[in-house]
C-alpha positions as CSV (number, residue, x, y, z in Angstrom):
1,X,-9.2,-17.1,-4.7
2,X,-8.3,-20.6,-4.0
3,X,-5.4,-21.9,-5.9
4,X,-5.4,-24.2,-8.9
5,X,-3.0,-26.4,-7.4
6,X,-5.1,-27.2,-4.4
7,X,-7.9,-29.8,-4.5
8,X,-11.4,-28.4,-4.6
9,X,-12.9,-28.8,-0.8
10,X,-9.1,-29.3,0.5
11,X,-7.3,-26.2,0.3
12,X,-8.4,-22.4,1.0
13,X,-7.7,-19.0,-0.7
14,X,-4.1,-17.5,-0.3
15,X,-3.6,-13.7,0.6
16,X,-0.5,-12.0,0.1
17,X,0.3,-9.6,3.1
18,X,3.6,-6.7,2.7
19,X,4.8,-5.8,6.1
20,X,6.7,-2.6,6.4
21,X,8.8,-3.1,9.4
22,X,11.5,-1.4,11.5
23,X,15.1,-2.7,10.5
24,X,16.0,-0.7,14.1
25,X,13.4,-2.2,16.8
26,X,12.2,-5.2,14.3
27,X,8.4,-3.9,14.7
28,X,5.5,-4.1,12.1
29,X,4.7,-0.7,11.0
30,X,2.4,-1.3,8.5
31,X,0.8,-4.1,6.6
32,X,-0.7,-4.1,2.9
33,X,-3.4,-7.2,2.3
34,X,-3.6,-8.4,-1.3
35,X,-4.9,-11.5,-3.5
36,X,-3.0,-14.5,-4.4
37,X,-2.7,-12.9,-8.1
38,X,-2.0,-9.6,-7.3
39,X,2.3,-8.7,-7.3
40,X,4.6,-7.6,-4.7
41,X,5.2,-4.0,-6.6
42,X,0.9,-3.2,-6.7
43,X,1.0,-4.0,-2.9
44,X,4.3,-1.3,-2.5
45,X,2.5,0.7,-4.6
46,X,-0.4,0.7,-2.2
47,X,1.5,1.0,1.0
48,X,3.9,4.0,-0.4
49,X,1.8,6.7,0.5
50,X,2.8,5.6,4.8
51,X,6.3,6.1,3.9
52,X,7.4,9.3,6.2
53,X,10.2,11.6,5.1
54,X,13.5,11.0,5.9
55,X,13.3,7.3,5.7
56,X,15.4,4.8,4.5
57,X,13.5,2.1,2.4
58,X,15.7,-1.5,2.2
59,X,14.0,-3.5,-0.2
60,X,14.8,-6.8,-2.1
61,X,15.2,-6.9,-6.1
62,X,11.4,-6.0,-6.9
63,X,11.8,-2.2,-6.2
64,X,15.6,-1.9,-7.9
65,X,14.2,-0.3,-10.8
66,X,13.5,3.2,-12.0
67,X,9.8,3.3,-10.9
68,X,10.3,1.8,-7.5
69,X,13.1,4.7,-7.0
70,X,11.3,7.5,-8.1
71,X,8.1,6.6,-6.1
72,X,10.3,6.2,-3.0
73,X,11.8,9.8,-3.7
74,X,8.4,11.8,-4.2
75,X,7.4,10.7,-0.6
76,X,10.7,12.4,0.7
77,X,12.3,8.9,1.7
78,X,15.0,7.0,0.3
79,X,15.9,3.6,-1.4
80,X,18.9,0.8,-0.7
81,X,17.7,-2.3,-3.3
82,X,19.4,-4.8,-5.6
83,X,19.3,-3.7,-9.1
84,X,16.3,-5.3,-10.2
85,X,17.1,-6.5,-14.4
86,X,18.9,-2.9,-15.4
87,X,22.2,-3.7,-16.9
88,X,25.3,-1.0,-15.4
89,X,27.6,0.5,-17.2
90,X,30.4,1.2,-15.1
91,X,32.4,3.2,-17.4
92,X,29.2,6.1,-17.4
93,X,28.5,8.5,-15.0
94,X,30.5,9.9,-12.2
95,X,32.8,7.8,-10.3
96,X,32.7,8.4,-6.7
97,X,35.3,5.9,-5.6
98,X,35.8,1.7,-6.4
99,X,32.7,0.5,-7.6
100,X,30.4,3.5,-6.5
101,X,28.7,5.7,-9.0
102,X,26.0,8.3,-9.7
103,X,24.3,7.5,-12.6
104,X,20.9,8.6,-14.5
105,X,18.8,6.3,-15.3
106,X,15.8,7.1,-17.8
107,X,11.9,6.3,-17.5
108,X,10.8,3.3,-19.7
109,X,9.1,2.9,-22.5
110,X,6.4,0.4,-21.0
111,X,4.1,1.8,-18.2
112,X,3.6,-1.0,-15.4
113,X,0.3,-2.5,-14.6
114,X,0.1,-1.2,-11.1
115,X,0.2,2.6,-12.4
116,X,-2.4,4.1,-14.1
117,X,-1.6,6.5,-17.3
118,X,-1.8,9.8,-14.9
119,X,0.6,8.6,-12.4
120,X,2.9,7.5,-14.8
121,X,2.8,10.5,-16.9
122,X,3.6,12.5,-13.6
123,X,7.0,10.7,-13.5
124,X,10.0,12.6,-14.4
125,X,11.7,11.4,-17.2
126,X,15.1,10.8,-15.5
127,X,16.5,10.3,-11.8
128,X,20.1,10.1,-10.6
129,X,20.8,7.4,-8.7
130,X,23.4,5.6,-6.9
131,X,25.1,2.2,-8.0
132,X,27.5,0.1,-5.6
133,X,28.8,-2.9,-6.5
134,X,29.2,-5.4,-3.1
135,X,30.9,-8.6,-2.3
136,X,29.3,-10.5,0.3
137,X,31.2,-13.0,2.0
138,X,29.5,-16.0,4.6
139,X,31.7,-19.0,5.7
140,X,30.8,-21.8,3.8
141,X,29.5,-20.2,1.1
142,X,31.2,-18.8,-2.3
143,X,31.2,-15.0,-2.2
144,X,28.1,-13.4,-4.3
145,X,28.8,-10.2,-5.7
146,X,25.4,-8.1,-5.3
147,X,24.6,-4.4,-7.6
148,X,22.5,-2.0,-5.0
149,X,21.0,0.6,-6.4
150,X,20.1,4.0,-3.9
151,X,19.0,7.2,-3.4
152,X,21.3,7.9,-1.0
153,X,23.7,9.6,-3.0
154,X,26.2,11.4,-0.7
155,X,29.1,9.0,0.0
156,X,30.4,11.0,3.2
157,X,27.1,11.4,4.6
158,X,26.5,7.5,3.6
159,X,29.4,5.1,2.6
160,X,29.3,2.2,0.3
161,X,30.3,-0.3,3.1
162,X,27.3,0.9,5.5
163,X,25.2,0.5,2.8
164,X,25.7,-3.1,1.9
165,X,25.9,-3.5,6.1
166,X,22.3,-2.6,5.9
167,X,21.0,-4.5,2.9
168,X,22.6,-7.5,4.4
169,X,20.9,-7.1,7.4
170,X,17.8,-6.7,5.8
171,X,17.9,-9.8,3.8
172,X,19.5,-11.5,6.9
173,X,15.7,-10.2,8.8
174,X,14.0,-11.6,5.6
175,X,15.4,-15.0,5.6
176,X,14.3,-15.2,10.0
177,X,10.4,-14.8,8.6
178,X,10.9,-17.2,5.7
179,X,12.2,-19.8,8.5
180,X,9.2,-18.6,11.0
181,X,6.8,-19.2,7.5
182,X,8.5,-22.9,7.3
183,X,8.1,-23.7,10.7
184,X,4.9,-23.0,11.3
185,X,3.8,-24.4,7.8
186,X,2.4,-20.7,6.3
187,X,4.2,-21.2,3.3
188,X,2.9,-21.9,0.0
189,X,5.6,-24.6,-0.8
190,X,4.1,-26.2,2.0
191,X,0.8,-25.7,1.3
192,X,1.2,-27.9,-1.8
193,X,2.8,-30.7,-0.4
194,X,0.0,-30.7,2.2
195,X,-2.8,-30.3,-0.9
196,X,-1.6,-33.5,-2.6
């Protein structure tokens, strides 16, 4: 539907669009449609059934939880994402060198929207995951320390600094459609300048 914050007769209706693309040859490899009101995770939620086995899944804070991990896992791929709200412990689980853990984190009490009671009854109750603790560091910026949360759990096979290399490169992909978004004025923030 059309927006609230656009005038009646001078705006049009707003789709959301999820693009699974390739962090290695940047192409689109799969596209979800949704409505202005429906959220980022219902639109994952649609498109997880693509994922192939054996992938690696780099997503931003939305899927950083214990849902987003688990659905990742049962279609054989894996998950590098910023801990969504989950506070970490550091002291529990097992340490696998400076701050990189295995932890398990536990299914919550409240089922989300986007899952009906089946599917999140199939859910396991508990999922070991991976916690790594990054500093990222840009000139001219202070450095932001970031949580990642993955599914990758061997660190021989897959060490903490290669995966903060690759979340960083995904967020560094992110922020090159946010400016393409800007520039050609397909982004909602500029959509309500140009409503007023």
């Amino acid at each position: 539907p059309q927006p609230k914050f656009q005038r009646p007769g001078c705006g049009f209706p707003i789709m959301k669009l999820m693009v699974i693309g390739s962090l290695r040859s940047g192409a689109v490899v799969h596209t979800v449609r949704g409505n202005y009101f429906q959220n980022e995770m219902r639109l994952f939620h649609a498109a997880r059934p693509t994922l192939a086995a054996n992938e690696i899944v780099i997503y931003d804070r939305a899927a950083g939880h214990f849902v987003g991990a688990v659905q990742v896992r049962a279609q054989g791929a894996d998950l590098i994402s910023r801990v969504a709200v989950r506070k970490i412990d550091w002291r529990k689980g097992r340490r696998l060198g400076r701050d990189d853990r295995l932890v398990e984190w536990r299914k919550g009490q409240q089922k989300p929207k986007y899952l009906s009671k089946a599917e999140w009854d199939l859910l396991p109750d508990t999922l070991t995951v991976r916690v790594v603790r990054v500093r990222v560091s840009q000139r001219g910026f202070r450095t932001r320390e970031l949580t990642l949360v993955t599914t990758l759990l061997d660190p021989k096979l897959y060490p903490a600094e290669e995966i903060a290399q690759a979340y960083v490169r995904r967020w560094k992909l992110e922020m090159c459609l946010d400016d393409l978004k800007t520039t050609l004025g397909m982004d909602h923030r500029s959509e309500e300048h140009t409503s007023e």
